[in-house]
C-alpha positions as CSV (number, residue, x, y, z in Angstrom):
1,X,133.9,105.7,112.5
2,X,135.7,106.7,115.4
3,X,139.9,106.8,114.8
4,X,142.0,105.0,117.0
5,X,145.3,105.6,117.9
6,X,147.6,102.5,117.2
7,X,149.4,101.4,120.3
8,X,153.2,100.8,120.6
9,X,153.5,97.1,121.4
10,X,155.8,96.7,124.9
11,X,159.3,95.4,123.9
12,X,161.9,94.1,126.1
13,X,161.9,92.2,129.8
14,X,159.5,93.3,132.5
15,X,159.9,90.5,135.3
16,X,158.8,90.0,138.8
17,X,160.1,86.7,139.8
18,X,158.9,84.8,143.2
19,X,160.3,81.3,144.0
20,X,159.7,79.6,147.0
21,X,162.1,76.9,147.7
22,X,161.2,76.2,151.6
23,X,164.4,77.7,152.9
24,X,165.0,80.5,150.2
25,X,162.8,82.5,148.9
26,X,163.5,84.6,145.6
27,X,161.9,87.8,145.1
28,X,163.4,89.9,142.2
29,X,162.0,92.5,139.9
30,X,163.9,92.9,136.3
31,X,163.1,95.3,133.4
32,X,165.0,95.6,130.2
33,X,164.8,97.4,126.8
34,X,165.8,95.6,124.0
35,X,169.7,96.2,123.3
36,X,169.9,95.8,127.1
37,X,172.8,93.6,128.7
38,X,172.1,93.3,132.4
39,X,174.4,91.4,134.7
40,X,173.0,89.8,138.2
41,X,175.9,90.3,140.7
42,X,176.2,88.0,144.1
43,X,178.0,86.0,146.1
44,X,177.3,82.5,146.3
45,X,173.9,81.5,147.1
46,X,172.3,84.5,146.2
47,X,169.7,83.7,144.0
48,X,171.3,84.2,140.6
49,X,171.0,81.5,139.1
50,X,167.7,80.3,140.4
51,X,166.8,84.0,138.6
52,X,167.9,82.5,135.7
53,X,166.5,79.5,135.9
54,X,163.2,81.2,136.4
55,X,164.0,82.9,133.0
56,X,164.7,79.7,131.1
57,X,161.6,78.3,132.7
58,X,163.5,75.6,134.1
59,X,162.3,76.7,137.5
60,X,158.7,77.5,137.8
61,X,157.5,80.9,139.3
62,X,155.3,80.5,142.9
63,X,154.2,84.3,142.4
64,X,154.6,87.0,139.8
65,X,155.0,87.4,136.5
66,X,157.0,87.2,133.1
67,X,156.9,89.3,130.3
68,X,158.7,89.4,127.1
69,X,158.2,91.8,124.0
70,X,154.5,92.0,126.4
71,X,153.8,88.6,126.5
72,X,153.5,86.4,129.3
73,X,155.8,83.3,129.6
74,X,155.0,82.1,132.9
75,X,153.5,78.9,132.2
76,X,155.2,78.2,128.8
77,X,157.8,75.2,128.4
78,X,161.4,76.2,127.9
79,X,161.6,74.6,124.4
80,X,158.7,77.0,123.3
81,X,160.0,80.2,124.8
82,X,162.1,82.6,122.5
83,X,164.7,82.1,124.9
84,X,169.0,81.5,124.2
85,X,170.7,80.0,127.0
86,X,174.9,79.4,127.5
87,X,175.2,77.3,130.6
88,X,178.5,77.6,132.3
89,X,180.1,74.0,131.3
90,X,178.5,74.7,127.6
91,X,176.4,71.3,127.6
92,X,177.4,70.7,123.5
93,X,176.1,67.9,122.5
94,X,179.2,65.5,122.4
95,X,178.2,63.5,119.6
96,X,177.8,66.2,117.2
97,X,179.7,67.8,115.6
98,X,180.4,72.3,115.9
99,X,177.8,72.8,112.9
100,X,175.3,70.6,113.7
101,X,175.2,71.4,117.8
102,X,174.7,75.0,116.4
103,X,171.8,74.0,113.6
104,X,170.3,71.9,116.3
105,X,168.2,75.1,117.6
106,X,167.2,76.3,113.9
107,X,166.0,72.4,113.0
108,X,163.9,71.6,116.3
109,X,162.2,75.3,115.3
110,X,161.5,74.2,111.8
111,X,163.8,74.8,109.7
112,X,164.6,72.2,107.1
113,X,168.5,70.1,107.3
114,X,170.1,71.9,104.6
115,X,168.9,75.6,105.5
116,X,169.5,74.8,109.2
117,X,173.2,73.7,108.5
118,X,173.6,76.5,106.1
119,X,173.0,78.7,109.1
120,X,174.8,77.3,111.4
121,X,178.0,77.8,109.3
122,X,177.3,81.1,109.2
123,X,177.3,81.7,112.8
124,X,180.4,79.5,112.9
125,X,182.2,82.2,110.4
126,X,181.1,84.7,112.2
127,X,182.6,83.1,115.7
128,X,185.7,82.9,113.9
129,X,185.5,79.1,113.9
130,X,184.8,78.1,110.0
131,X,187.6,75.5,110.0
132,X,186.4,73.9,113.6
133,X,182.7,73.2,111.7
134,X,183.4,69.4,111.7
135,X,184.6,68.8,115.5
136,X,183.5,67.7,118.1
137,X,183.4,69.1,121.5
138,X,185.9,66.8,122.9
139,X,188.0,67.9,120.1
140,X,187.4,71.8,120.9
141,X,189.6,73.9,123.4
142,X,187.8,76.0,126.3
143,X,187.2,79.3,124.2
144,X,186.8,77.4,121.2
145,X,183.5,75.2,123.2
146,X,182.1,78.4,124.5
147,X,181.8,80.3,120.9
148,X,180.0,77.3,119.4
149,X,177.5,77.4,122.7
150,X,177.1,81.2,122.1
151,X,176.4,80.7,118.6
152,X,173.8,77.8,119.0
153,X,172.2,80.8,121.8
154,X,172.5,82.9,119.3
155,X,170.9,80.9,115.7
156,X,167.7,80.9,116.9
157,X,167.3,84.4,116.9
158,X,166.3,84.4,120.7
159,X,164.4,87.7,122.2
160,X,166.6,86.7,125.5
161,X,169.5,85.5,125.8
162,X,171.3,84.3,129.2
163,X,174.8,83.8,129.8
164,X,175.1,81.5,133.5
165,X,178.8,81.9,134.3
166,X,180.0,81.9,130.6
167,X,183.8,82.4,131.1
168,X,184.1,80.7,134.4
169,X,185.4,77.7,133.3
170,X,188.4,79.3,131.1
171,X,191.5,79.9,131.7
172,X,193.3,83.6,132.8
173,X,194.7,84.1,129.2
174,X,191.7,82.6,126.9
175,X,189.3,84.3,129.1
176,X,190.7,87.6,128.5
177,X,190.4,86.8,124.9
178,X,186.9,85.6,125.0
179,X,185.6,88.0,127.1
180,X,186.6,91.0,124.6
181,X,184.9,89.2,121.6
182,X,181.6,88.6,123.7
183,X,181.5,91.7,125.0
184,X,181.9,92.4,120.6
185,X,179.1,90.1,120.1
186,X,176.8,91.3,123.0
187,X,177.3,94.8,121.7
188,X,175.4,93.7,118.7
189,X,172.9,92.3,119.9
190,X,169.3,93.6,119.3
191,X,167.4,91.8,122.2
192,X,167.5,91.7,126.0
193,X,170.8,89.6,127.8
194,X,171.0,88.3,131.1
195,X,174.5,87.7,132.2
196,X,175.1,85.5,135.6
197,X,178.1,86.3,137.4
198,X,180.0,86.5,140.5
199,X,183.1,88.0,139.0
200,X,183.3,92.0,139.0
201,X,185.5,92.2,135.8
202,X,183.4,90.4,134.1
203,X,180.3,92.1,135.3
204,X,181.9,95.6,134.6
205,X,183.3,94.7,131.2
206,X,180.3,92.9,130.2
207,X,177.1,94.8,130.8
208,X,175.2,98.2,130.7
209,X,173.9,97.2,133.8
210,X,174.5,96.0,137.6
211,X,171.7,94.1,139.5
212,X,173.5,93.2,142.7
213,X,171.4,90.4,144.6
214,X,171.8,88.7,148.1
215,X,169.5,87.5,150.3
216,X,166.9,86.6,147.9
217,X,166.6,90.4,147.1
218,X,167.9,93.2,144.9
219,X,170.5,95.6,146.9
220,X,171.5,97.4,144.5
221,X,171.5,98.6,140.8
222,X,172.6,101.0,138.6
223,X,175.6,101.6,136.1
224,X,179.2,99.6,136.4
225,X,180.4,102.7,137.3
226,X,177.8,104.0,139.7
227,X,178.0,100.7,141.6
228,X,181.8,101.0,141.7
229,X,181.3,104.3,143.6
230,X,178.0,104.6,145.3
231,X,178.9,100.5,146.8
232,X,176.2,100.2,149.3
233,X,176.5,96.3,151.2
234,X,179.7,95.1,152.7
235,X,179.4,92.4,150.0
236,X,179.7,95.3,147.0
237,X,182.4,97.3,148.4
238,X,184.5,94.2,148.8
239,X,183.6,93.4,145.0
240,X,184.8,96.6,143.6
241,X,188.0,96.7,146.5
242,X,186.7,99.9,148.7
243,X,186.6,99.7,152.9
244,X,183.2,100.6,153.3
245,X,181.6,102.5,156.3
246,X,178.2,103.6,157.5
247,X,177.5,107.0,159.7
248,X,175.7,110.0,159.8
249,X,177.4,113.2,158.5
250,X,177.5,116.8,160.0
251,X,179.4,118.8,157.8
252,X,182.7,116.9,156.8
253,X,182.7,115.4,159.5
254,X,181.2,111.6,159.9
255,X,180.4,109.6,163.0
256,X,180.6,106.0,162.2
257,X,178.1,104.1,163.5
258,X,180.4,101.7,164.9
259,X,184.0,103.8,165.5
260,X,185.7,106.8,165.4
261,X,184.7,109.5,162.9
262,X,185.9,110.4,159.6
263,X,186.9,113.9,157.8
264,X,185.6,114.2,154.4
265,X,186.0,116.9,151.1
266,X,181.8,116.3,150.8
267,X,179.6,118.7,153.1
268,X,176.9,116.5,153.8
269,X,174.3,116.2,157.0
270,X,172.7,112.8,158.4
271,X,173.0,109.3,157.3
272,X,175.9,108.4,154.8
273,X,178.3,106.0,153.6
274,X,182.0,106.6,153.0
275,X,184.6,105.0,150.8
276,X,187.8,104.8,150.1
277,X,190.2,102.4,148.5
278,X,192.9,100.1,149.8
279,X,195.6,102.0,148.1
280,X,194.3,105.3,150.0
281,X,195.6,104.3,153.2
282,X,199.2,104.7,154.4
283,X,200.3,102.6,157.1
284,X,203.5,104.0,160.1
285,X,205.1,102.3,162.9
286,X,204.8,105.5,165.4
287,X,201.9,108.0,165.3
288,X,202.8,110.1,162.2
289,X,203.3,114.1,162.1
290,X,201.2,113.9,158.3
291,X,198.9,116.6,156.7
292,X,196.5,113.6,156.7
293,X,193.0,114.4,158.3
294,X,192.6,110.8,159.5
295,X,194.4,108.9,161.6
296,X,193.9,105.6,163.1
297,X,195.8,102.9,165.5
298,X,194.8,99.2,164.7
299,X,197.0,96.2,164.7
300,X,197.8,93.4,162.1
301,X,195.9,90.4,161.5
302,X,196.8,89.7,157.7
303,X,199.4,90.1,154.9
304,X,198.6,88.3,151.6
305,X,199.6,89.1,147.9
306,X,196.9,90.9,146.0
307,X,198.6,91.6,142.4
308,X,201.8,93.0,142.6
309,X,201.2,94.7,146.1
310,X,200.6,93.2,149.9
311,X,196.9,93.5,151.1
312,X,197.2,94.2,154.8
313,X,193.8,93.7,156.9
314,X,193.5,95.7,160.2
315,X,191.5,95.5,162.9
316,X,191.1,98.1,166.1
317,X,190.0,101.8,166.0
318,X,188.6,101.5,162.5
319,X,189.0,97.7,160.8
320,X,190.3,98.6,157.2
321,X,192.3,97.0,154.4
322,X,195.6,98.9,152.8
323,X,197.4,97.7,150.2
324,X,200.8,98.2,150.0
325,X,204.2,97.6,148.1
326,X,206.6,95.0,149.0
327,X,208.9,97.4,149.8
328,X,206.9,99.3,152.0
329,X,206.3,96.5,154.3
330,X,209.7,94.8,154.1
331,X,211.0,98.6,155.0
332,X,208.5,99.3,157.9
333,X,208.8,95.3,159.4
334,X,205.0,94.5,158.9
335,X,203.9,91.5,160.7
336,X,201.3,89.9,161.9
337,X,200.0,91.2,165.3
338,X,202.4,94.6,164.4
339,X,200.6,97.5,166.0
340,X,200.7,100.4,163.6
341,X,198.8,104.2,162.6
342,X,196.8,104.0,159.4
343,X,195.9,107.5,157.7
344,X,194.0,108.8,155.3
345,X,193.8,112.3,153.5
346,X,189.8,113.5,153.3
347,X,190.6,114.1,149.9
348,X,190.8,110.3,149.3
349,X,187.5,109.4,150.9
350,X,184.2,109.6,149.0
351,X,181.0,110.1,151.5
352,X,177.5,110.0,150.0
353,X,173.6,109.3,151.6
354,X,172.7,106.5,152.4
């Protein structure tokens, strides 16, 4: 008898999702190890959440295919897929109670009443919500609503688990709160997680990985903190706050495709982005007498608060955002329609292929 050589079975996500919807079309590839948590980044109307719905199998693939732990899904009702969802507005069932919304998953899988409710306390302890086992939703605060729908996600024992928009509908202080204990309980987790988002903190906080979508189609992806410096759409750079431009490099020196050129650090030759932050830019009334390597005239057509600083957007030799102090622009009279110089040292900007 011949020996064979036992074969490793495929574990994780390996996903090639197509949806036609007549006027959008989704096509989006997605691979993930177990342990895995991988955000989908977009503005609105991007294709997240029909991605996600694709997932669940709440939206039916026209093309490709859906893996998980190597087998197929495409085709398989949502109820019988190994699959945890947390929908945005949490969808508890309001006439249940916190224990038995959570031991609803475990039951409808088989497991008997007493075991299932057993369970479900357990995930309850564990969410830091033992003494809230006997409410109901309407009785349960924001943070409070979204740890019982993580924990029914999470009693099943899914091999997936998506997360559409879970903090969105919190507010600024519980959300800070909530999103450090899911980030605890996503840490632990063993299986693949899909996070929907359009919020960057929460993107960057949350996952290992970025898959920025628009359009339909993957832009970009990599690490939170390769995104944050390689951004390579209009759409990312805005996300992570850099002015983004496009040109071809010859030396240090870049010629924008649309404007003047820019002196960078990096020696580079032919087509390149470059980068730099708001807070890089330093905005004078006359043409300054500075070290800075780039200089610009452009003229005023915002001011807004952005934290504790004024965001000033410019338009005219090279369109750009600064951010600035208070002070700054009480001192130098900013207005709209100002005319001012904007520089930049070329150790501030950041230039890399494109």
């Amino acid at each position: 008898m011949t020996a064979t050589t036992p074969t490793t079975p495929t574990t994780g996500l390996d996903a090639h999702l197509v949806v036609d919807r007549g006027g959008f079309n989704l096509d989006l590839c997605l691979a993930a190890a177990p342990g895995d948590v991988v955000a989908l980044l977009g503005p609105n109307g991007a294709g997240k959440t029909t991605a996600l719905r694709a997932l669940a199998g709440l939206t039916p693939l026209s093309a490709g295919h859906l893996c998980l732990d190597g087998a197929e899904l495409d085709g398989t009702p949502p109820e019988a897929r190994p699959v945890g969802v947390v929908f945005q507005d949490y969808l508890l069932f309001p006439h249940l109670t916190a224990l038995d919304n959570v031991a609803f998953g475990p039951r409808c899988h088989g497991m008997p009443k007493a075991a299932a409710r057993a369970h479900a306390a357990d995930w309850l302890n564990r969410m830091g919500l033992a003494d809230h086992a006997g409410a109901k939703p309407r009785r349960l605060s924001g943070g409070q609503a979204q740890r019982v729908a993580l924990a029914r996600a999470l009693a099943t024992h899914p091999r997936l688990l998506l997360l559409d928009e879970p903090l969105a509908a919190l507010d600024a202080r519980t959300r800070l709160d909530v999103r450090a204990e899911l980030r605890r309980h996503l840490a632990a987790f063993e299986a693949v997680a899909v996070l929907v988002t359009h919020d960057p903190l929460d993107a960057m906080v949350l996952a290992d990985r970025l898959v920025v979508v628009e359009g339909g189609r993957v832009v970009q992806e990599g690490t939170p903190a390769d995104i944050a410096r390689h951004p390579r759409t209009d759409y990312i750079a805005s996300l992570v706050g850099l002015n983004l431009y496009q040109g071809r490099a010859d030396g240090h020196a870049v010629r924008l495709d649309a404007g003047p050129h820019i002196t960078t650090t990096e020696d580079l030759t032919g087509p390149v982005f470059v980068a730099f932050p708001p807070s890089a830019v330093t905005l004078h009334r006359d043409r300054p007498d500075s070290s800075a390597r780039n200089a610009w005239q452009g003229e005023i057509t915002g001011l807004e608060s952005h934290g504790d600083q004024i965001r000033v957007d410019l338009t005219g030799e090279l369109p750009l955002t600064a951010d600035l102090t208070t002070a700054a622009v009480a001192e130098l009279g900013l207005h709209t329609g100002a005319s001012v110089w904007a520089t930049v040292k070329a150790a501030q900007t950041h230039a890399y292929p494109a």
